[in-house]
C-alpha positions in Angstrom: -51.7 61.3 -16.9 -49.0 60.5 -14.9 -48.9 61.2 -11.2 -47.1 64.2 -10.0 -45.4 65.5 -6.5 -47.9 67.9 -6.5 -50.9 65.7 -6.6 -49.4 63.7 -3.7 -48.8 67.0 -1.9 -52.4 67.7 -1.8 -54.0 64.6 -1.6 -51.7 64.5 1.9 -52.3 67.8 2.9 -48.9 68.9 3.1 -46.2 71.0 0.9 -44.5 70.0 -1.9 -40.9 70.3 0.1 -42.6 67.9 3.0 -43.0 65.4 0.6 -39.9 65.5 -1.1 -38.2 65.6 2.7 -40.1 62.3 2.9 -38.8 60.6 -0.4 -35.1 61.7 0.5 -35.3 60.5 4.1 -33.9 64.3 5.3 -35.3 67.1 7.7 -37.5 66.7 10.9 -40.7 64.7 10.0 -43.5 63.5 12.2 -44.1 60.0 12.3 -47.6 60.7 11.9 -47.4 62.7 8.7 -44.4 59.8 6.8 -47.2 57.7 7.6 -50.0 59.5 5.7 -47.5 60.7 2.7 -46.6 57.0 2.4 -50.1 55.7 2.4 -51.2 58.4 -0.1 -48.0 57.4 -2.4 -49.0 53.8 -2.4 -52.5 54.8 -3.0 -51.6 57.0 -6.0 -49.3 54.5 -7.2 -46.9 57.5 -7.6 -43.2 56.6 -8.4 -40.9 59.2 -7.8 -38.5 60.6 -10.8 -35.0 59.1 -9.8 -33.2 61.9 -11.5 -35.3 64.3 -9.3 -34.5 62.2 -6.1 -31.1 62.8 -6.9 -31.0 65.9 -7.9 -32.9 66.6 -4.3 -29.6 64.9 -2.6 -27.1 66.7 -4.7 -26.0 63.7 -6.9 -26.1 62.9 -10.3 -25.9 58.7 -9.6 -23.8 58.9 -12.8 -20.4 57.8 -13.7 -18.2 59.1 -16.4 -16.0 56.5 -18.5 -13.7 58.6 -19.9 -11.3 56.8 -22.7 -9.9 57.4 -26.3 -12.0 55.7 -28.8 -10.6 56.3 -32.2 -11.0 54.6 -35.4 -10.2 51.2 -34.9 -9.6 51.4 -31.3 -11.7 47.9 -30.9 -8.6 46.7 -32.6 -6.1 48.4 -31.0 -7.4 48.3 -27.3 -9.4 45.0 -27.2 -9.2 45.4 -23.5 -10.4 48.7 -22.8 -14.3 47.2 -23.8 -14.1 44.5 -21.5 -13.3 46.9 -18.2 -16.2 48.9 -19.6 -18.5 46.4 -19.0 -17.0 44.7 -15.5 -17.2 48.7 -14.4 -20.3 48.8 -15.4 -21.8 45.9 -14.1 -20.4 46.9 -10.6 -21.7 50.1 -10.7 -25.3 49.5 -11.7 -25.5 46.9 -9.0 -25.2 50.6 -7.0 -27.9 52.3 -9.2 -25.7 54.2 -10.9 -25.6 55.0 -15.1 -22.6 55.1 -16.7 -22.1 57.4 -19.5 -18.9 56.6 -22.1 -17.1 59.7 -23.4 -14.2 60.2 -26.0 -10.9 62.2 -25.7 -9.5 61.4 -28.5 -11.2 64.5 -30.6 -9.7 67.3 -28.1 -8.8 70.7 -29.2 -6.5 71.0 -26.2 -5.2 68.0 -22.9 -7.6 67.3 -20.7 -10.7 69.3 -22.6 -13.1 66.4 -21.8 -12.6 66.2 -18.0 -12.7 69.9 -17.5 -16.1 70.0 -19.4 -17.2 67.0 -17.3 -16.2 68.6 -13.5 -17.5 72.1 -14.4 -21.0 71.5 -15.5 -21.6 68.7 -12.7 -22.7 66.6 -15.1 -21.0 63.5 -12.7 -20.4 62.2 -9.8 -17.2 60.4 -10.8 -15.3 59.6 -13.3 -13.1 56.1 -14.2 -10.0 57.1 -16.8 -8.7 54.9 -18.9 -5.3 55.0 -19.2 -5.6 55.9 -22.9 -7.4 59.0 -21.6 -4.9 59.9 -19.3 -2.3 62.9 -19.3 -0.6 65.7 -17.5 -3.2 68.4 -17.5 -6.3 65.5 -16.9 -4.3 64.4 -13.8 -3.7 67.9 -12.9 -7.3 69.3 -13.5 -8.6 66.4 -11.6 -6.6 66.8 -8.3 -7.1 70.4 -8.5 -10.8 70.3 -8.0 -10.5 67.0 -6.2 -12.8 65.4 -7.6 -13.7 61.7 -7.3 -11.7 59.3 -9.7 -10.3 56.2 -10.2 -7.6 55.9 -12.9 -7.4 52.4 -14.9 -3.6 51.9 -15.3 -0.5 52.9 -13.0 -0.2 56.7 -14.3 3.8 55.9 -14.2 4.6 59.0 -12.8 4.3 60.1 -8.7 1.0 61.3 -7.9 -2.0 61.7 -5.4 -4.2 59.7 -8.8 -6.3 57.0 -7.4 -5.6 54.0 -9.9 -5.5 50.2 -9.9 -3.3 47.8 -12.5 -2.9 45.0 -13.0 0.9 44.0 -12.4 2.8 43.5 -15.2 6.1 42.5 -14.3 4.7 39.7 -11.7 2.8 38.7 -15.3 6.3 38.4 -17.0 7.7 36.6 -14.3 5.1 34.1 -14.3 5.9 33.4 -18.2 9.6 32.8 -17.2 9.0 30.6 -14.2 6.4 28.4 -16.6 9.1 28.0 -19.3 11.7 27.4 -16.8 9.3 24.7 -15.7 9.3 23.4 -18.8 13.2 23.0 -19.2 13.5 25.6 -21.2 16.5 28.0 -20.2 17.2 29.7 -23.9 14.4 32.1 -24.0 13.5 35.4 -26.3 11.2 37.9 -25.8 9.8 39.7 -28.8 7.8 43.4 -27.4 6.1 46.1 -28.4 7.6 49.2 -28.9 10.8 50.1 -26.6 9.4 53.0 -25.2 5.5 51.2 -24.8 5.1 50.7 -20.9 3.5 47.2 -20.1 6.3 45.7 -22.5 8.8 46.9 -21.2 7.5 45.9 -17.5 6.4 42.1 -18.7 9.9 42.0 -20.3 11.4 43.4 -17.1 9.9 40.5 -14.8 11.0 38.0 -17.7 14.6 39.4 -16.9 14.6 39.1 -13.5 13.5 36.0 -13.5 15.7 34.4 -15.7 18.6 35.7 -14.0 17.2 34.7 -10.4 17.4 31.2 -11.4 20.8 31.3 -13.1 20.1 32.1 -17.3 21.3 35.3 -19.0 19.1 36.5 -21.8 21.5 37.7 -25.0 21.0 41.1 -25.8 19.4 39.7 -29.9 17.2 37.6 -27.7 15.1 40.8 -26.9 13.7 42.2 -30.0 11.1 45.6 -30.5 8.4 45.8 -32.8 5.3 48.2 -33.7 3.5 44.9 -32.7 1.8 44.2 -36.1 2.0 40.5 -37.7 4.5 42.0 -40.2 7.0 43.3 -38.2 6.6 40.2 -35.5 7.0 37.8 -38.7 10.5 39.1 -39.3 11.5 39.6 -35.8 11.0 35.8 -35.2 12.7 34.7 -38.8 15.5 36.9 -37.6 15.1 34.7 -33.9 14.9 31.2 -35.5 17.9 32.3 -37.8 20.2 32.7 -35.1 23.1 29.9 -34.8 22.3 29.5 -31.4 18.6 30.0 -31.6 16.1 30.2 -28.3 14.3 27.1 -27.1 11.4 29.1 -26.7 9.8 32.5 -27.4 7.5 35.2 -25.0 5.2 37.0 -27.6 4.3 40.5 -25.4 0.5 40.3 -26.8 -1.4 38.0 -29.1 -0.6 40.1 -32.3 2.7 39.6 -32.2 1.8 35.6 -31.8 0.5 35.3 -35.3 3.6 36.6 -36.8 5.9 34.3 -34.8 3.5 31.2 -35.6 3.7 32.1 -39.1 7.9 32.6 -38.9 7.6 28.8 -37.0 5.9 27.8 -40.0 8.2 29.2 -43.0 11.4 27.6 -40.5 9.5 24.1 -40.9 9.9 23.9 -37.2 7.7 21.7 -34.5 5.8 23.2 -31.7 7.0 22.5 -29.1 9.6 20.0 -29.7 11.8 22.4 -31.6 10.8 25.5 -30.8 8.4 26.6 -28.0 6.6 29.9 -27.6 3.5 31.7 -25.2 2.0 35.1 -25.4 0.0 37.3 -23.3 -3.6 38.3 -23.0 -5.9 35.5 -24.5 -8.1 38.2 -26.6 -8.2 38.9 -29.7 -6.5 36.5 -31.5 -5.3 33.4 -29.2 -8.7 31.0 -30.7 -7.4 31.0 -34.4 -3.9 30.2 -33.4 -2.9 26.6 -34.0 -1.4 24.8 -32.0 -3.3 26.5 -29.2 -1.0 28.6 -27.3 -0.1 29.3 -23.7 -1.2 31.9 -22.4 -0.1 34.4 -19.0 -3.9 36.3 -19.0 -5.1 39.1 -17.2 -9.4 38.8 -15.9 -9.5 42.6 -17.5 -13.5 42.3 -17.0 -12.2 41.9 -13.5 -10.2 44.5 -13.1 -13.3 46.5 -14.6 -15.4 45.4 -11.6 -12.6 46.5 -9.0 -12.8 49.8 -10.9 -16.5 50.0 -9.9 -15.9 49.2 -6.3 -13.4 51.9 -5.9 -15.3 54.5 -7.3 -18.2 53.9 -5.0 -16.3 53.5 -2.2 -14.4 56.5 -3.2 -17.7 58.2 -3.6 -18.6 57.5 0.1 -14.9 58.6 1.2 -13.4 61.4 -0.8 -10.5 61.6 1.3 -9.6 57.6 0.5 -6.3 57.2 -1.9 -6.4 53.9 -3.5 -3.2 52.6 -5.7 -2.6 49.4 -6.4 -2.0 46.3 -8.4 -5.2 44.3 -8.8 -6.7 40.8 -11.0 -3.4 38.4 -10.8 -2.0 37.1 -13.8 -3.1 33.5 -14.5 -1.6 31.1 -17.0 -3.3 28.8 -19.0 -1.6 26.1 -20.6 -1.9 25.4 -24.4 0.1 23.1 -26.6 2.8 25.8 -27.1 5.5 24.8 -24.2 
């Protein structure tokens, strides 16, 4: 039978609250009587119930990821799985559990959080960006409780969040391309109104024109970034009379459908046509030739996600935004 509080209590010769005063380091013990709990503890082999422990000092020592995970959201958010785990792996190096839950079954914004803060079922909660809207923000602040948001929210707040930067990521593309000698460049995006496109595509811009090139207005094309539609964006590219030296693919989905538009134009990578994409996962290892590629550590930015909930934790008052895990680029046989 496992060994109880109780039967520490009175092997010791002191209350139950004494003992547990003892295990949480709190109140005004004697010396003398630590000493004699402590011996009868290691006597008795008794290990104490961690969820009690914390209970005792008011804390759950759980985390709450909070994120969308609809069907086929492996597919559609490859990343979202890898901050998971580097969140994860930070914050069981503090003892704490991390529980995943889904928003994307709601009967009404924000639903999940509010169940989340009301029962005290946490002491924090990371929000992936894909979890993320007015009311969650709102419901958050309101009770201010401690957070950190994966993603810039886009819109002025007192949210703690980190990001990786995005435009800095599309300015890195142009400057390796440049590099390269190519000054004709496209950039084929997600959709118009999808955030991280439009910021890589705005640091591609900038870039471009810093160092002298204008990018034509059919240069930048929009598409729901499946093969299909990045297929006959690309055809529609390589069919231009004056047709880019090289192409930016915004993620690795759109890549397959420009490789397979190189392919039906019979053109040579890179001699004839050059491209890169972002993010390395999922698809990068079964394109050939293997690209180049700007990528962002997400794992990484999973770990920094971790630290800033702890030390948010230990600092409620702390606001915490910015841009972490720089872009890197790895060079494939692409450019």
């Amino acid at each position: 039978m496992a060994i109880t509080i109780k039967d520490v209590a009175k092997a010791a010769g002191v209350s139950v609250s004494t003992v547990s005063k003892i295990l949480n380091n709190s109140g005004s013990i004697s010396q003398n009587t630590i000493n004699r709990v402590n011996s009868v503890i290691t006597e008795l082999h008794y290990t104490p119930n961690s969820r009690a422990v914390s209970f005792a000092k008011g804390s759950t020592k759980s985390i709450i990821f909070l994120t969308a995970l609809g069907k086929e959201e492996a597919y559609k958010n490859p990343h979202m799985f890898d901050i998971m785990c580097g969140a994860y792996r930070e914050l069981s190096k503090n003892n704490y559990t991390v529980t995943l839950m889904d928003t994307s079954t709601e009967s009404y914004p924000g639903e999940t959080v509010n169940k989340v803060i009301s029962a005290g079922s946490a002491d924090g909660i990371v929000v992936h960006g894909s979890a993320l809207n007015d009311k969650t923000a709102d419901f958050i602040l309101s009770k201010n409780f401690p957070h950190v948001v994966i993603g810039n929210p886009g819109f002025d707040n007192q949210l703690c969040w980190i990001d990786t930067n995005h435009t800095l990521g599309g300015q890195f593309a142009a400057e390796h391309l440049i590099s390269c000698g190519y000054n004709s460049i496209a950039f084929i995006g997600g959709r118009k109104t999808d955030t991280i496109s439009a910021q890589r595509l705005k640091g591609v811009r900038s870039t471009l024109l810093k160092n002298g090139h204008r990018m034509p207005k059919e240069y930048i094309v929009y598409t729901d970034s499946s093969r299909e539609s990045a297929y006959t964006a690309a055809l529609d590219l390589l069919a231009l009379e004056n047709r880019p030296q090289a192409i930016i693919c915004e993620n690795n989905m759109i890549a397959l459908g420009v490789v397979k538009a190189i392919e039906h134009s019979d053109l040579q990578v890179p001699e004839e046509i050059a491209f890169l994409t972002f993010d390395r996962y999922p698809y990068t290892s079964i394109i050939d030739p293997s690209p180049t590629i700007i990528d962002i550590d997400v794992y990484d930015m999973g770990q920094q996600a971790g630290i800033t909930i702890a030390r948010k934790l230990e600092n409620p008052s702390l606001l915490v935004q910015s841009f972490t895990t720089l872009p890197i680029l790895i060079r494939g046989l692409t450019t």
